[in-house]
Backbone as numpy.savetxt, mean C-alpha at the origin, in Angstrom:
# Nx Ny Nz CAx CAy CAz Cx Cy Cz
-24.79 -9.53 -4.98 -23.80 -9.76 -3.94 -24.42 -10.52 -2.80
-23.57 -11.53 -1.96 -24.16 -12.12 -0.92 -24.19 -11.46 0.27
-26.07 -11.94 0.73 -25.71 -11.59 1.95 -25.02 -12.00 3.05
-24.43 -11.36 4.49 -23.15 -11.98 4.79 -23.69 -11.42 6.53
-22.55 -12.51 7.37 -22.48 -12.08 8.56 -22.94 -10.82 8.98
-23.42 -10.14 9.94 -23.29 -8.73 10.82 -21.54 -8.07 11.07
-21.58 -7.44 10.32 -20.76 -6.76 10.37 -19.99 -5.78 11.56
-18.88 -5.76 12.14 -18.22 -5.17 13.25 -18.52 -3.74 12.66
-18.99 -2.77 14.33 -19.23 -1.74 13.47 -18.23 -0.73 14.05
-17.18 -1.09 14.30 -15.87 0.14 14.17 -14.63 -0.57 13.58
-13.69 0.24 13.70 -12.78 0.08 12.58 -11.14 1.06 13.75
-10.93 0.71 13.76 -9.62 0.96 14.29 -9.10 2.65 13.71
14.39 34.13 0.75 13.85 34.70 0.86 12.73 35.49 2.20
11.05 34.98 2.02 10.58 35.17 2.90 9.91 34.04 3.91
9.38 34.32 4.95 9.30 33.42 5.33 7.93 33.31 5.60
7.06 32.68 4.36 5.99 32.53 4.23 5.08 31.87 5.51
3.69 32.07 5.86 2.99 31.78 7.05 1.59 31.07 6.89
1.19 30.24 7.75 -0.03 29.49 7.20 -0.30 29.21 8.73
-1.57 30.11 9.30 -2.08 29.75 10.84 -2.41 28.32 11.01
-2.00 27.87 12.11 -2.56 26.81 12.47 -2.66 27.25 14.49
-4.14 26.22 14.50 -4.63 26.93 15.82 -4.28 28.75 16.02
-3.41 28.89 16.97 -3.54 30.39 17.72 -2.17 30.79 17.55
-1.43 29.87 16.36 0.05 30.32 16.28 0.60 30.53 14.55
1.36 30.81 13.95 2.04 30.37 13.06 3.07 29.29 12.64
3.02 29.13 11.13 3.89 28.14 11.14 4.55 28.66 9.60
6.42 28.34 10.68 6.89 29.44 9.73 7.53 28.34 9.22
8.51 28.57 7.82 9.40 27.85 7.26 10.18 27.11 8.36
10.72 27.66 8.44 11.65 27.02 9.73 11.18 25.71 11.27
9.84 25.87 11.00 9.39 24.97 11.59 8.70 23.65 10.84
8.24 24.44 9.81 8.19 22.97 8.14 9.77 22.40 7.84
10.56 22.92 7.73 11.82 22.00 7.64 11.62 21.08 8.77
11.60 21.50 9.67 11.82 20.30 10.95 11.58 19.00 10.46
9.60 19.08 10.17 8.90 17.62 9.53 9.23 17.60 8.44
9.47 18.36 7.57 9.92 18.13 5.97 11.39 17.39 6.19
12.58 17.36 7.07 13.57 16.34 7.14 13.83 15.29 7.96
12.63 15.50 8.84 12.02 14.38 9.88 11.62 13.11 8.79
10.64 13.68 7.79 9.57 12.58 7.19 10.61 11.83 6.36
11.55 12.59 5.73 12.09 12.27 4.63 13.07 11.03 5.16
13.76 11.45 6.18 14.32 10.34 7.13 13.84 9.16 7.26
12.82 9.29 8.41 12.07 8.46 8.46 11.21 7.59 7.93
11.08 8.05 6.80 9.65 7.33 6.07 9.92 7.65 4.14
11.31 8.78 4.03 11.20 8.41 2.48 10.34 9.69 1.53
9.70 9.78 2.28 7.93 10.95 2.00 8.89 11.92 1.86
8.93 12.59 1.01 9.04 14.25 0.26 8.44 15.47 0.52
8.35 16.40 1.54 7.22 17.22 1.32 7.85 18.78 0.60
7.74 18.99 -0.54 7.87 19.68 -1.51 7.66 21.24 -0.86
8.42 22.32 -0.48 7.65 23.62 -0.15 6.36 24.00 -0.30
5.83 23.76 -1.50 4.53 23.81 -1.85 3.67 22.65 -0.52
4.41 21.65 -0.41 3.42 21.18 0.93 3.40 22.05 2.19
3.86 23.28 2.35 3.11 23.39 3.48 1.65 23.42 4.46
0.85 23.89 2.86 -0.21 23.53 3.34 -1.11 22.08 3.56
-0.79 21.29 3.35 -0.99 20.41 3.23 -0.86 19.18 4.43
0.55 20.13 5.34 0.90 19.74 6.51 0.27 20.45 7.92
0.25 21.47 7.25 -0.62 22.51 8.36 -2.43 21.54 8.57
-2.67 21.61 7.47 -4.15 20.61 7.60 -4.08 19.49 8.07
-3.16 18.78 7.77 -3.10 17.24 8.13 -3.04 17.52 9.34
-2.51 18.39 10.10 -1.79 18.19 11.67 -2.79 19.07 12.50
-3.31 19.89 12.08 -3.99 20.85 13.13 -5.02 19.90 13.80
-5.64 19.46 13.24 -6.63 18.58 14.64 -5.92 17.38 15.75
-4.66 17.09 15.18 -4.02 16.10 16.39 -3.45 17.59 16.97
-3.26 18.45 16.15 -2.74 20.03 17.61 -3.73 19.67 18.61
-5.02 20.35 17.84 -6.20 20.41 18.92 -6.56 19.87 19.59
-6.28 18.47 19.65 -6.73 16.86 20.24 -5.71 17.04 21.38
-4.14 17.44 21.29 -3.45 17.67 22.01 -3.14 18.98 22.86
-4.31 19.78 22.70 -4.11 20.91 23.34 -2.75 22.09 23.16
-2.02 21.97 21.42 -0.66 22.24 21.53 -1.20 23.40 20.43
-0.54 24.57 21.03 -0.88 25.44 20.09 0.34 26.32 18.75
1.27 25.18 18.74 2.07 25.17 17.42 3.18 24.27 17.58
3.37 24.11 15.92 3.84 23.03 15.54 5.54 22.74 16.04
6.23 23.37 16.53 7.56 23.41 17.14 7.39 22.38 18.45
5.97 22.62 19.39 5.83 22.01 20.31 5.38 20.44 20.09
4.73 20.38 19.12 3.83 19.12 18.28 5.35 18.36 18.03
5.65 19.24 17.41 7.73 18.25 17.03 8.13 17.83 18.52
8.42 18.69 19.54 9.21 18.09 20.55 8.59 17.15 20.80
7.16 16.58 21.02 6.16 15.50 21.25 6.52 14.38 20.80
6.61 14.97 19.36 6.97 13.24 18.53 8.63 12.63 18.99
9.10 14.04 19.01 10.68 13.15 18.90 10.49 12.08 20.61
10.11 13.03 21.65 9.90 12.07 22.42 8.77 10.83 22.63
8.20 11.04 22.17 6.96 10.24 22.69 6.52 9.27 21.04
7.72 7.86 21.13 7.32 7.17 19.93 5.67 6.47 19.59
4.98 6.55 20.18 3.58 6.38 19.87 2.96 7.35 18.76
3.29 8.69 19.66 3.16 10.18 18.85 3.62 9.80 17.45
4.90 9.44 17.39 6.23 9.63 16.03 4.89 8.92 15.20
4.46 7.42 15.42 3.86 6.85 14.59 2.20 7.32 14.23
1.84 8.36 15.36 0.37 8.89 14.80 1.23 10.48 13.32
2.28 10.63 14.00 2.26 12.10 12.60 2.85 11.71 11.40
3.13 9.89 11.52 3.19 9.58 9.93 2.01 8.94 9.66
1.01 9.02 10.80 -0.19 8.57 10.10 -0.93 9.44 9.57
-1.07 10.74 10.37 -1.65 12.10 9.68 -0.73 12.20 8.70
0.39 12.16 8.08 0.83 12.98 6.76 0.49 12.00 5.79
0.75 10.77 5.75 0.59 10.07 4.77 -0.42 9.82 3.89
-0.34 9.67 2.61 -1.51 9.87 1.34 -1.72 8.68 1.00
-3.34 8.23 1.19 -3.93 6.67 1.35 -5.06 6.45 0.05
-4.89 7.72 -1.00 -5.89 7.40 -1.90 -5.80 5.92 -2.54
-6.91 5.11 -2.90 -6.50 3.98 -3.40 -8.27 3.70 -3.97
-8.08 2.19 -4.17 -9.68 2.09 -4.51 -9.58 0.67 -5.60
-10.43 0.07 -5.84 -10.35 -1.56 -5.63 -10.13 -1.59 -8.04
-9.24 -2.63 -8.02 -8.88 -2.81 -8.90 -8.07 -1.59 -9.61
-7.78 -0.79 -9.17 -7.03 0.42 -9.90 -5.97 -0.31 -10.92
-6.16 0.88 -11.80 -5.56 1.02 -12.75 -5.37 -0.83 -13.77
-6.39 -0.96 -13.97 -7.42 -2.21 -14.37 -6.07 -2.67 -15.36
-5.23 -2.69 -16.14 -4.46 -3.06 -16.75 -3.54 -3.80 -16.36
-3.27 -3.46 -15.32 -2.19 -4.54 -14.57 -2.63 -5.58 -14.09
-4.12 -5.55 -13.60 -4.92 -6.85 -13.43 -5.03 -8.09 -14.82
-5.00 -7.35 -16.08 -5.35 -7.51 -17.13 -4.11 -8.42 -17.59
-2.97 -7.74 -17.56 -1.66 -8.17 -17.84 -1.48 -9.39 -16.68
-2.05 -9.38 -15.61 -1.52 -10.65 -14.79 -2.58 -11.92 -15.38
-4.00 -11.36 -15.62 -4.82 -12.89 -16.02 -4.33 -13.00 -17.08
-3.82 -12.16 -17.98 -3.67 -12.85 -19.76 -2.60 -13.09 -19.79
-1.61 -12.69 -19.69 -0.37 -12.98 -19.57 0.42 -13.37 -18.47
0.35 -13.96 -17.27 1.05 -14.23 -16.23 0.58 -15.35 -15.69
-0.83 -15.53 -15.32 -1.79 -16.78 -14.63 -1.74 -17.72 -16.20
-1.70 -17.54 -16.85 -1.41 -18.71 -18.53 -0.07 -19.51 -18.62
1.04 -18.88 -18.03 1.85 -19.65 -18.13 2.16 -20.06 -16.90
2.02 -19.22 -15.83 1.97 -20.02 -14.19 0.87 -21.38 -14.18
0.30 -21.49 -14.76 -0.69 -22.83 -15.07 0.60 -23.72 -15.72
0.64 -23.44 -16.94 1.30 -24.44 -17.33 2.57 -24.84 -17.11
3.27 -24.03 -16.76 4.08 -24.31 -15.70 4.28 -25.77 -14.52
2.98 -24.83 -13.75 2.85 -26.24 -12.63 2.34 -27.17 -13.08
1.55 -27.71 -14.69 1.37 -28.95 -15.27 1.91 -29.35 -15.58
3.37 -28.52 -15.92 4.57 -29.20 -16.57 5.48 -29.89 -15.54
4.85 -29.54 -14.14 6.21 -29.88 -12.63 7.12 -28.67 -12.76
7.13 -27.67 -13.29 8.54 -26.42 -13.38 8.27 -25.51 -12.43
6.94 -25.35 -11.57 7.10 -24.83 -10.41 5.75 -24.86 -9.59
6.27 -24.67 -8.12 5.05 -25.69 -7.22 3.36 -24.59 -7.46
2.55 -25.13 -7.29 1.52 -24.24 -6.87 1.15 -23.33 -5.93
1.84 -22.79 -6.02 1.98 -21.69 -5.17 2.27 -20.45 -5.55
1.39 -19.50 -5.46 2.09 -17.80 -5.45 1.59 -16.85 -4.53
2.86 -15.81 -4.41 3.26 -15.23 -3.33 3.67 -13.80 -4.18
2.55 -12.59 -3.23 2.43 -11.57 -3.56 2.41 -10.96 -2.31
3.46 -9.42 -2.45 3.17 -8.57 -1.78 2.81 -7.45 -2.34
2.03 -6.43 -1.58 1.13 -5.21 -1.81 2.02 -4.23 -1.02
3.17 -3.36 -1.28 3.69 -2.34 -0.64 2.87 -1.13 -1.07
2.57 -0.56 0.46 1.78 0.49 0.15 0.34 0.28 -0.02
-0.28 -0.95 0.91 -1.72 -1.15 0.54 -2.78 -0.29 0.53
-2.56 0.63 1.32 -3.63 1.55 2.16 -4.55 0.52 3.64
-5.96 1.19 2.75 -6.96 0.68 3.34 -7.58 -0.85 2.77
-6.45 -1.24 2.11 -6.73 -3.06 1.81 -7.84 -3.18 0.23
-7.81 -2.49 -0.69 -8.47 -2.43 -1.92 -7.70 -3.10 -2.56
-6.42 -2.90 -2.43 -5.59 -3.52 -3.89 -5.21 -4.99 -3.19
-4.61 -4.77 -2.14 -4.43 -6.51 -1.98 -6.08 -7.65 -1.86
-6.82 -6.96 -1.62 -8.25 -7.66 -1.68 -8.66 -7.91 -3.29
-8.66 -6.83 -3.91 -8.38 -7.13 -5.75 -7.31 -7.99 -6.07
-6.40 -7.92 -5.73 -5.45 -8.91 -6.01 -5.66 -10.47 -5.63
-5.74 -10.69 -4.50 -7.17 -11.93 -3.62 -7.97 -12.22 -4.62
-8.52 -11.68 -4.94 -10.38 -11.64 -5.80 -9.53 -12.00 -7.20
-8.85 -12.03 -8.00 -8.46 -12.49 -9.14 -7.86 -13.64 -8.85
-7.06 -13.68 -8.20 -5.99 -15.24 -7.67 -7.34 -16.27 -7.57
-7.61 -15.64 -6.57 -8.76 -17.38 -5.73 -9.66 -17.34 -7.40
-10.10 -16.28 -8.08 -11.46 -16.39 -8.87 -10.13 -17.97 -9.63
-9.18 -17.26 -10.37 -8.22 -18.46 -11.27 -8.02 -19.65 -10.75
-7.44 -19.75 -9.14 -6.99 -20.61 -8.33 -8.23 -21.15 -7.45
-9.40 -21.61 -7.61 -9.97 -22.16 -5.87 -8.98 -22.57 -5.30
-9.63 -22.59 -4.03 -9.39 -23.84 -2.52 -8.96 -25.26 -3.99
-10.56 -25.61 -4.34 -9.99 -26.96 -4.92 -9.17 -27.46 -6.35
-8.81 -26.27 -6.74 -7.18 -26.28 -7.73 -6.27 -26.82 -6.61
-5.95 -27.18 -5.56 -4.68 -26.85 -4.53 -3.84 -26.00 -4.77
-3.64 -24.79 -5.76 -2.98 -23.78 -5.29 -2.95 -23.10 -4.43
-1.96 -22.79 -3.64 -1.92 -21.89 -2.27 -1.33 -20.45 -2.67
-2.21 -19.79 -2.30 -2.59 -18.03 -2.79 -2.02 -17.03 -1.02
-0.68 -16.44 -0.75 0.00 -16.11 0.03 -0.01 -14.33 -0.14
-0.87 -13.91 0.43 -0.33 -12.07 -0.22 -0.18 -11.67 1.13
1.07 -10.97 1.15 1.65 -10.17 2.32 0.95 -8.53 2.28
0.53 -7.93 2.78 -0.30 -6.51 3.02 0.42 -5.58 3.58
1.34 -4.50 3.24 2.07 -3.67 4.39 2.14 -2.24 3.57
1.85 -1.10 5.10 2.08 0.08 4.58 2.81 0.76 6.28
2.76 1.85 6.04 3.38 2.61 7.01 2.93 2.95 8.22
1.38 3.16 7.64 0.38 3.66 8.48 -0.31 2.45 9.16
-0.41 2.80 10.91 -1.31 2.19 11.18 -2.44 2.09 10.95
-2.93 3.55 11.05 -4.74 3.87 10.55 -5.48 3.23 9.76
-4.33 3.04 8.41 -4.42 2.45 7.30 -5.20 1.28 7.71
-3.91 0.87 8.01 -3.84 -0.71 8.60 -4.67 -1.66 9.18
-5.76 -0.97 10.02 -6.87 -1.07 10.68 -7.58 -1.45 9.85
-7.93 -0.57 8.81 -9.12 -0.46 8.72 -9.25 -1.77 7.51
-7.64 -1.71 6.57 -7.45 -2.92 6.05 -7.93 -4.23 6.83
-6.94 -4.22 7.63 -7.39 -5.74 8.53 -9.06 -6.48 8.93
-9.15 -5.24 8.86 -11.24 -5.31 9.27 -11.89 -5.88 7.74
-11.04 -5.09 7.06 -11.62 -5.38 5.47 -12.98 -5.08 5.33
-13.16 -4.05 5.91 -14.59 -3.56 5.65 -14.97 -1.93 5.10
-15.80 -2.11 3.82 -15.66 -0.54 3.08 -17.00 -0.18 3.09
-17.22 1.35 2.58 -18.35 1.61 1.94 -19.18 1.02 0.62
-20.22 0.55 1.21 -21.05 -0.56 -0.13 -20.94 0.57 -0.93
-20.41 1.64 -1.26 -20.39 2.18 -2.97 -19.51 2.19 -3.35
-18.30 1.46 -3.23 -17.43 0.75 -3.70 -17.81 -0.16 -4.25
-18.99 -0.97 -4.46 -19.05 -2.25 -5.08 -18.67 -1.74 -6.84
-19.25 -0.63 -6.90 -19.12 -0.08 -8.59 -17.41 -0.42 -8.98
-16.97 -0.99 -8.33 -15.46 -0.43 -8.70 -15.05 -2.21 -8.94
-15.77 -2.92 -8.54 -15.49 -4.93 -8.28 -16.27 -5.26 -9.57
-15.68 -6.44 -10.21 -16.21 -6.96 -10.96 -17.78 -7.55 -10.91
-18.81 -8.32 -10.84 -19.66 -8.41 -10.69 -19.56 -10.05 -10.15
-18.77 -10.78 -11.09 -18.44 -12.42 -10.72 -17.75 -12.26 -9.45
-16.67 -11.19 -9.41 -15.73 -11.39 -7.72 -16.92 -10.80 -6.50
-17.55 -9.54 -7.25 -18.47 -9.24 -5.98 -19.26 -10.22 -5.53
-19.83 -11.22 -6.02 -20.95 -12.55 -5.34 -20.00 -13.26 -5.13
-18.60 -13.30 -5.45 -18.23 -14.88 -4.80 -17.27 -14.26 -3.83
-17.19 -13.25 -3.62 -15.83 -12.80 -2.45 -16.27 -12.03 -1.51
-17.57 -10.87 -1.65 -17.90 -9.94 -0.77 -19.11 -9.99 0.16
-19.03 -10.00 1.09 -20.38 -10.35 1.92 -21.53 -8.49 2.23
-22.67 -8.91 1.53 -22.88 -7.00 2.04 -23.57 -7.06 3.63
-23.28 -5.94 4.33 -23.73 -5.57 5.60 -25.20 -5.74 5.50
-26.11 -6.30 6.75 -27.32 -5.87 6.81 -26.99 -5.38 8.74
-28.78 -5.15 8.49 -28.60 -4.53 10.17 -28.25 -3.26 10.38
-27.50 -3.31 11.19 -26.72 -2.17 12.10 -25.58 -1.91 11.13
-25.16 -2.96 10.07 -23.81 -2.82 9.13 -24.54 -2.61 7.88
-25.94 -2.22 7.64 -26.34 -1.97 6.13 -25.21 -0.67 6.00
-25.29 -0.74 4.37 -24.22 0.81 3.62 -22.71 0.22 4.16
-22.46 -1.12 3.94 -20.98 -1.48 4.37 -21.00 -3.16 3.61
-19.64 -3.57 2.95 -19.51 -4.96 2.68 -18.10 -5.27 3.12
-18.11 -6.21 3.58 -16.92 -6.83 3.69 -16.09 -8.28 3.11
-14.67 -7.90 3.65 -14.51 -9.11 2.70 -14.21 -10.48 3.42
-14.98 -11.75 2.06 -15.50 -12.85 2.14 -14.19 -13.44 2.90
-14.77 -14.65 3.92 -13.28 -15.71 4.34 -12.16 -15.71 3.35
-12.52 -16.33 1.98 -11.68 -16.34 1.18 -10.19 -15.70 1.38
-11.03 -14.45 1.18 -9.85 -12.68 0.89 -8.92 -12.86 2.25
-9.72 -12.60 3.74 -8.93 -13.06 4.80 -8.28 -14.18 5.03
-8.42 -15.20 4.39 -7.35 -16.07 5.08 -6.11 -16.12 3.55
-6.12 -15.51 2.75 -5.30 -15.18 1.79 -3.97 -14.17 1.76
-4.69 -13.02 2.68 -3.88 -11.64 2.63 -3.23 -12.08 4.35
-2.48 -11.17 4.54 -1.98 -11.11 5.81 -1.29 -9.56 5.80
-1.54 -8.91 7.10 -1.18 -7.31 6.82 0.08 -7.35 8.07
1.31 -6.32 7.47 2.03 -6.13 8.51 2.24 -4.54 7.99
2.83 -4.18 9.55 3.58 -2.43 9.60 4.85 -2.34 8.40
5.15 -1.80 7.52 6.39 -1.99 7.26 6.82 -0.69 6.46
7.96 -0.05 6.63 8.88 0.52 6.61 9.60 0.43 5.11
9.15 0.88 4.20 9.67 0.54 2.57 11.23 1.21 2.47
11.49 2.02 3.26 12.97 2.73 3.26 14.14 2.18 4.20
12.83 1.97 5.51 14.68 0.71 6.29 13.99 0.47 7.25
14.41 -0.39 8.09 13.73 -1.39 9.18 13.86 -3.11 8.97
13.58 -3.47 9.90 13.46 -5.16 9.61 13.23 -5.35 8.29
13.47 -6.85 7.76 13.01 -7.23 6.04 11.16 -7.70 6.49
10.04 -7.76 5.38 8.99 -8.21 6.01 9.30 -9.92 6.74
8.52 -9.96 7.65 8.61 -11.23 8.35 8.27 -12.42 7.15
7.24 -12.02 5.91 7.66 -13.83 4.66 9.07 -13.27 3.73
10.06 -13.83 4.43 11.31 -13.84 3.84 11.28 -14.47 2.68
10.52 -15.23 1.73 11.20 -15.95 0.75 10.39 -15.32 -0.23
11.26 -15.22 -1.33 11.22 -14.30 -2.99 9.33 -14.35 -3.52
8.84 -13.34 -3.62 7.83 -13.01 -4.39 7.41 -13.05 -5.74
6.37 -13.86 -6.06 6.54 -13.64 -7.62 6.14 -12.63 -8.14
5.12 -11.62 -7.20 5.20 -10.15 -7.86 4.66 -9.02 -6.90
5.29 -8.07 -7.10 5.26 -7.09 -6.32 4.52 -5.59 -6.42
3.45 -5.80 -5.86 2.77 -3.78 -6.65 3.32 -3.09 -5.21
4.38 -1.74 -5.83 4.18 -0.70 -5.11 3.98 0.33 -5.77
2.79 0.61 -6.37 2.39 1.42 -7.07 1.57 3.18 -6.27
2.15 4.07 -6.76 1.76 5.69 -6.59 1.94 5.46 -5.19
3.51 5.29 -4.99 4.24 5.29 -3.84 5.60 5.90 -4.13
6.20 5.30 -5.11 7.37 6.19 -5.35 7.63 7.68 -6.16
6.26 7.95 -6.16 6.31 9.34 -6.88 6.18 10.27 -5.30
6.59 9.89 -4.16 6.41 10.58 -2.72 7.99 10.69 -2.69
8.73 9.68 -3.14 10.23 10.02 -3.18 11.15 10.40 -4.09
12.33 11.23 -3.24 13.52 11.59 -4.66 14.10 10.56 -4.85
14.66 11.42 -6.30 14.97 10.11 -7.15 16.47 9.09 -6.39
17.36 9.52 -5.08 17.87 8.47 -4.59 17.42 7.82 -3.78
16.12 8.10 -2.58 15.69 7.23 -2.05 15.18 6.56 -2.93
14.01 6.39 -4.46 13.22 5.70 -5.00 14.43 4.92 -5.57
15.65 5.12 -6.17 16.19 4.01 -6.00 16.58 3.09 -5.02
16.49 3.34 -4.15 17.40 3.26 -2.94 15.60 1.68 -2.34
14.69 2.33 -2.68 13.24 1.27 -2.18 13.52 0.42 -3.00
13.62 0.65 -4.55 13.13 -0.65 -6.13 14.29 -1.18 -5.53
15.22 -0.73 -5.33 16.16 -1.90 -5.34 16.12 -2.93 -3.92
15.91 -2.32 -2.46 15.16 -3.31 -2.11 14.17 -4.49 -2.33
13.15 -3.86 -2.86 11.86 -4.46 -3.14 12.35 -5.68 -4.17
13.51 -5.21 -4.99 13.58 -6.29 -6.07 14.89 -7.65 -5.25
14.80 -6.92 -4.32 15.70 -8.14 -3.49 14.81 -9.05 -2.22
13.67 -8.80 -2.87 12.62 -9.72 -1.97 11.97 -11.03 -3.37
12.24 -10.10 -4.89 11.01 -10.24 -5.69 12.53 -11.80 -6.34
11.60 -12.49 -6.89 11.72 -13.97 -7.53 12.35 -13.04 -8.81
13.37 -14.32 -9.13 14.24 -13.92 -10.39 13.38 -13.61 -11.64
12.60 -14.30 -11.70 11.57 -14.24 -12.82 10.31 -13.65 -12.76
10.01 -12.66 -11.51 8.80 -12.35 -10.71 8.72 -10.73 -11.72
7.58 -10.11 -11.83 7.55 -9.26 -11.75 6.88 -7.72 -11.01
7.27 -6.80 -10.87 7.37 -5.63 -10.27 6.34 -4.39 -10.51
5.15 -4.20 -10.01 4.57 -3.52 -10.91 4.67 -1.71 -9.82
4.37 -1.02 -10.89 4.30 0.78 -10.08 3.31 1.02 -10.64
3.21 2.68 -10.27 1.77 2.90 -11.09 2.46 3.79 -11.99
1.35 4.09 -12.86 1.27 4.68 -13.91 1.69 5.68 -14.21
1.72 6.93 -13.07 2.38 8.26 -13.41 4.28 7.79 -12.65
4.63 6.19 -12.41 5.71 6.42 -11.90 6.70 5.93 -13.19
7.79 6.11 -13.13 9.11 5.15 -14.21 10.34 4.96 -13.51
10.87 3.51 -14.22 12.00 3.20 -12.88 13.07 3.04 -14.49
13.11 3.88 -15.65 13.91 4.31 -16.92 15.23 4.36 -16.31
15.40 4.76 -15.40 16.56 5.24 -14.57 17.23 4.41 -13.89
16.45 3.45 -13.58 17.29 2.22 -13.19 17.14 0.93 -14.04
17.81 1.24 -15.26 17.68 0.27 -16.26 18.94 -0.85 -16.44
20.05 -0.66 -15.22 20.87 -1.29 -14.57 20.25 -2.52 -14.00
18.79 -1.88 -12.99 18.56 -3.24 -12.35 16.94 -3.91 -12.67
16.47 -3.09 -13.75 15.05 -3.26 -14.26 15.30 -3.70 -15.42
13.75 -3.93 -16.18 13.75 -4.10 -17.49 11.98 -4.00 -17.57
12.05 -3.05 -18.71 10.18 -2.94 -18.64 9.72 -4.02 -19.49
8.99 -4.77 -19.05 7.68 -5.85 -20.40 6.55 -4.94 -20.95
6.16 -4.40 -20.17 5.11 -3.36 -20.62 5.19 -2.02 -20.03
4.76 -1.17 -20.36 4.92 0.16 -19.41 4.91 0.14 -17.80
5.12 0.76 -17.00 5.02 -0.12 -15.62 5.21 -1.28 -14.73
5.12 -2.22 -15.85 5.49 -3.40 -15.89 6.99 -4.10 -15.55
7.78 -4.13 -14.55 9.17 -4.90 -14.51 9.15 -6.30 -14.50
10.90 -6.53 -14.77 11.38 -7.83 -14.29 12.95 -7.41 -14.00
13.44 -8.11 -13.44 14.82 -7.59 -12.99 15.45 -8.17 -13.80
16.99 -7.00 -14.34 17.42 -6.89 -15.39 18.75 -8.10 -14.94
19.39 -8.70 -15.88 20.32 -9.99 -15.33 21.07 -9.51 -14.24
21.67 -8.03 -14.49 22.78 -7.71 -13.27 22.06 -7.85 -11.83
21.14 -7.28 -11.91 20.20 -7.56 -10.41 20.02 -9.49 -9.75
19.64 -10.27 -10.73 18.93 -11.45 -10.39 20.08 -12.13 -9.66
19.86 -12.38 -8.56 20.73 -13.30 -7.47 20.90 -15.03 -7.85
């Protein structure tokens, strides 16, 4: 891997009971955020999450001096800064670079083969345009980067456009910085790690970040997969991962997102989820090529 710039070194029945700080937290105060989140953001939290919410939240208690969660609620409803830190504590950011390696697989062998010949034939410009719903911390749209440019250079003139958006700011940060733990490299190919990743020395050894390339490729925004503004690149995508995102929603909001998402995505574009998700159910406006794999079914295509 190359060595690279100095690295920036920060980064942006009954009624069951589960203590948090010096108080309880009863059912009745988990509904609150359990129909808050669902509102707002789509996110599900299953009874079984209570604990899960109690952890996430007790140190912004403590940070805030609030010693239960009824008071933590009146906070957010008023104070929209707040609203956007307690969907940053609930939200689930596992991710990690090339996941679920098949869909990468399915885009070089089957997708970048005929998008080539395509634009040799004049049937469509050089150009593709990807968004990453649900990026996290910037692994998958940076994998996604790292395969495009490896197919496409600068001197192909294809122009390589990936839009970056999740919910979370936190996320968001740390995406934008594009900077991880160097033991992540195990997870990058070996050809993308020397030509895309720069490793930390100095004060940034045990850190790599990513190469110009990746940054001037991706672009990250806030966005709202359930309702809010459309993303700011309005025009049709040729493919879309929102993958181990819709298994956070019921089954009418998760229709209620694909069918958005597929009103951003190119008639001929396809749609990818992850692996433990299926959109069987909306076979009205889908159609699978491979497992996971969509394209929108004729009734959908505009």
């Amino acid at each position: 891997m190359s060595e690279g710039l100095p690295l920036p070194s920060s980064l942006p029945g009954r009624e069951d009971t589960y203590t948090i700080v010096s108080q309880s937290v009863t059912d009745t105060d988990f509904a609150l955020f359990q129909r808050l989140l669902e509102k707002e953001t789509g996110i599900y939290l299953s009874p079984a999450k209570k604990p899960l919410l109690v952890g996430r939240l007790s140190r912004r208690l403590r940070e805030l001096g609030l010693s239960d969660l009824r008071k933590y609620y009146k906070r957010v409803l008023r104070d929209p800064d707040e609203h956007v830190r307690m969907i940053d504590c609930i939200s689930t950011n596992e991710t990690r670079f090339f996941r679920e390696p098949l869909h990468f697989e399915f885009l070089e062998q089957r997708v970048l083969p005929v998008w080539t010949a395509q634009a040799e034939a004049g049937a469509r410009p050089r150009k593709i345009r990807v968004w990453s719903a649900g990026c996290s911390t910037g692994e998958e749209p940076a994998s996604i980067a790292m395969l495009l440019l490896h197919h496409f250079p600068a001197a192909s003139e294809w122009q390589i456009e990936i839009l970056a958006t999740d919910i979370s700011t936190r996320v968001l940060a740390i995406a934008r910085a594009g900077i991880w733990p160097i033991e992540k490299v195990s997870q990058i190919p070996t050809p993308f790690l020397r030509a895309f990743m720069l490793r930390g020395t100095g004060t940034q050894e045990g850190k790599m970040k990513a190469g110009p390339e990746i940054q001037r490729a991706v672009r990250y925004e806030r966005f709202n997969l359930l309702g809010g503004p459309a993303p700011s690149s309005s025009a049709p995508f040729d493919v879309i991962f929102c993958r181990n995102v819709l298994i956070y929603f019921q089954p009418g909001t998760k229709a209620r997102v694909v069918r958005r998402l597929l009103s951003h995505l190119s008639p001929d574009g396809f749609l990818f989820v992850g692996h433990s998700e299926s959109l069987n159910h909306l076979s009205e406006c889908v159609r699978s090529v491979v497992p996971t794999v969509y394209v929108q079914a004729r009734a959908c295509v505009r």
